[in-house]
N, C-alpha and C positions, 0 to 999 in steps of 0.2 A: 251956657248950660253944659253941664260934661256929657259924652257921649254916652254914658251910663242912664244918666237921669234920664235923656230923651231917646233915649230906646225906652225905657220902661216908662214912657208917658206915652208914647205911640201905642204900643201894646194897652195900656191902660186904653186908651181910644176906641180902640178894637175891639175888647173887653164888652165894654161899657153899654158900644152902641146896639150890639144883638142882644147881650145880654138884657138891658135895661125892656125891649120890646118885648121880647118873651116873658121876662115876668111880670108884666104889665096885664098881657093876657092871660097867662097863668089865675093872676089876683084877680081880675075879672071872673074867669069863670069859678074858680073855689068863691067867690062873694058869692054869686048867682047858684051856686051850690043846695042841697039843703042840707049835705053833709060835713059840716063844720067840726072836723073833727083829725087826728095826725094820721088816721089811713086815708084821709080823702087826700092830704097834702102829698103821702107815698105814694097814691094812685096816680095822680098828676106828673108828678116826680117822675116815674119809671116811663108810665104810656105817653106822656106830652112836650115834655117839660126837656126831656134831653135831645129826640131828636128835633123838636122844636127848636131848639138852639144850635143844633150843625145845619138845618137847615137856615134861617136864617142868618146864622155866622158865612154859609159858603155866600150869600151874595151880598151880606154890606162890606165883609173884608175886600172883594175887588174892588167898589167902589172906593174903600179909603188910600187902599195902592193907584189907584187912579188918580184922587184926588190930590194924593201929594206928589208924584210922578210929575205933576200939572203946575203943580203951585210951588210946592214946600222946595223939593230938592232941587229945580234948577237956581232956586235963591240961595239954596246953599253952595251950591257949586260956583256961584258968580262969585259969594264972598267969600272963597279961598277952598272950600272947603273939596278933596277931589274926589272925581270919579268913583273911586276903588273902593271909596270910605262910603259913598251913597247906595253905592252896591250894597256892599256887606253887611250894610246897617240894617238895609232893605229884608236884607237875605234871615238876619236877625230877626229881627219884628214878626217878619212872615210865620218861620218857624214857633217862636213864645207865641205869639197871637193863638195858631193852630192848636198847640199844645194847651194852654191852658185852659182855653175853649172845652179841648178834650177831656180835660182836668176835671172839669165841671160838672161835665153833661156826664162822665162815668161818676162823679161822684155820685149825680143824682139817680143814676141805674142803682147804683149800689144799697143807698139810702131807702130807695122804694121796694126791694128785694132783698133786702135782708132779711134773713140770713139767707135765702136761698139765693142768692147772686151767683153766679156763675162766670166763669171766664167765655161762656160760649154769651152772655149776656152783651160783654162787655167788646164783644167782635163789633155790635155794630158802631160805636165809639171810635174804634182804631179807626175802621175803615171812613170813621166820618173825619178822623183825622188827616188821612191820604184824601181824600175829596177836598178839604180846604187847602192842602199845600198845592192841590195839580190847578183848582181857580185861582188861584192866586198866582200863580208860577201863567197860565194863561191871560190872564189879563196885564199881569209886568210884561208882556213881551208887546202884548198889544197896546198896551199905552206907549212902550217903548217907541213901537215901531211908527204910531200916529205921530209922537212929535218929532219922528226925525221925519217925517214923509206929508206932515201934517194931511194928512187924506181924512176927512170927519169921520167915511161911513166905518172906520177902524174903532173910532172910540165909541159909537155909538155900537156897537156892538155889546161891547161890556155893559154900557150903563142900560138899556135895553132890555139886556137878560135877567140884570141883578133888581133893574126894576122892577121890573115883572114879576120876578119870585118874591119880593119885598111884597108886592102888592096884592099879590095870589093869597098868600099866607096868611096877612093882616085882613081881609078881605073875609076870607072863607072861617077864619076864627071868631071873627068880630058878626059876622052871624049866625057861630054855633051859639057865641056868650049870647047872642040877643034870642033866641029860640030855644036856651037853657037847651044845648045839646052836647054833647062831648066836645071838647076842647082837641083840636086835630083830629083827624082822622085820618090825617098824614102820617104813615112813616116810613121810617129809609129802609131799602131792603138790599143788602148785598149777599142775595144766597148766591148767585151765579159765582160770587168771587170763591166759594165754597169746594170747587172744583180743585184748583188747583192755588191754594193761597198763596204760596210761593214765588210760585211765575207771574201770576198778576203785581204782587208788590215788590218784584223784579222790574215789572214794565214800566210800574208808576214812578220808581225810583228813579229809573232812566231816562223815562220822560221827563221828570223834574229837572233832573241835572241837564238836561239838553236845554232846556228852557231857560234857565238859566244861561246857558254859554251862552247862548243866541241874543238873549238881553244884555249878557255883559259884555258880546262883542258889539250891537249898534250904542248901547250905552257911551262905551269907550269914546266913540268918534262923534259924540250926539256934539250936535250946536245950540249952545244953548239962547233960548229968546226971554228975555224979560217983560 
C-alpha cells in the first residue's frame, strides 16, 4: 500500500470511530424526539452534536495512537520499514485526524447557526482542535515510553482515562435518550483561554513540539519486540 493510501486510511479510522458514536446518539435522541423536523436537526447540530464529537474524538484518538504504537508500527519497522518514516506518518495522521475532526464539528456550528454563526462561535472548535493535538502528543510519548520500559502502569494510564471519558459520555447520553431528555448537557468551555489567547497557544504549541522530540528521541533507539 503507498504511504498516501495508508495515511488516509488511518485518519479514515479515526474519522470513523468518534464520529460513527456520536451520531448514533445523535439519531437516537432526534428518533425519541417529538420534533421531527430541520430545526430540531440544527438544534442538535450546534448544542450536541459538535462538542459531542471533540469530546469523544479527544479519547478514542489516544487510544488508536496506542493501539498501533502497540501492534501496527513495530511490524512495520521489522519489515524495513524506518524509524523517521513511523514518526512522521505518526506526526501526519495525528494532525489530518485533529483537523478534520475540526472540519466537522465547525461545520456543524455553522449549519445549526446560520446565519448567525460567528467567529467567536467557532473559538470553541479551534480550541477543541489544540485539545486533540496535546492527547494525542500525550499519549505518543506515553505509549512510547511503556514500550521501551515496558512498566504496565504507563499504558494504563492512557487507556484508563480515554475509557472513562468513552464511557461517562455513552453512559450519561444513553440515559438522556432513555428519559427523553437533552442530548448532553456536556459542553466544552474554554473561556479562561479568553485571557490571553495568544500565550496559551504559544504554550500548547510548544508543548506539542516538546512532545514530540521526546517521542522521537526514545522512538529513535526504541527495541523493537514482536
Amino acid at each position: 500500500m503507498r504511504r498516501e493510501k495508508r495515511i488516509l486510511k488511518m485518519v479514515w479510522e479515526d474519522l470513523w470511530v468518534g464520529l460513527g458514536l456520536v451520531l448514533i446518539l445523535c439519531a437516537a435522541q432526534f428518533i425519541r424526539s417529538s420534533q421531527w423536523n430541520l430545526e430540531r436537526v440544527r438544534e442538535l447540530a450546534v448544542s450536541s452534536f459538535s462538542s459531542g464529537l471533540i469530546i469523544v474524538s479527544s479519547a478514542t484518538l489516544p487510544l488508536m495512537i496506542y493501539s498501533r504504537y502497540s501492534a501496527q508500527e513495530p511490524l512495520k519497522i521489522f519489515m524495513g520499514y524506518t524509524r523517521k518514516k513511523v514518526f512522521w506518518d505518526m506526526q501526519l495522521v495525528k494532525l489530518l485526524s485533529a483537523f478534520f475532526i475540526a472540519l466537522i464539528s465547525g461545520a456543524s456550528v455553522v449549519f445549526g447557526s446560520w446565519p448567525l454563526a460567528s467567529l467567536e462561535d467557532l473559538g470553541m472548535v479551534f480550541w477543541g482542535f489544540v485539545l486533540m493535538m496535546l492527547v494525542q502528543g500525550i499519549t505518543e510519548l506515553l505509549t512510547i515510553l511503556y514500550l521501551k520500559t515496558r512498566k504496565q502502569w504507563i499504558a494504563l494510564i492512557a487507556i484508563i482515562a480515554s475509557c472513562g471519558v468513552i464511557g461517562g459520555f455513552v453512559g450519561y447520553n444513553t440515559t438522556a435518550v432513555i428519559n427523553e431528555k437533552d442530548f448532553s448537557g456536556i459542553q466544552i468551555s474554554f473561556l479562561f483561554l479568553q485571557e490571553a489567547p495568544i500565550l496559551w497557544l504559544m504554550f500548547s504549541v510548544a508543548v506539542c513540539c516538546l512532545m514530540g522530540y521526546f517521542s522521537w528521541k526514545l522512538l529513535k533507539n526504541l527495541e523493537i519486540r514482536i
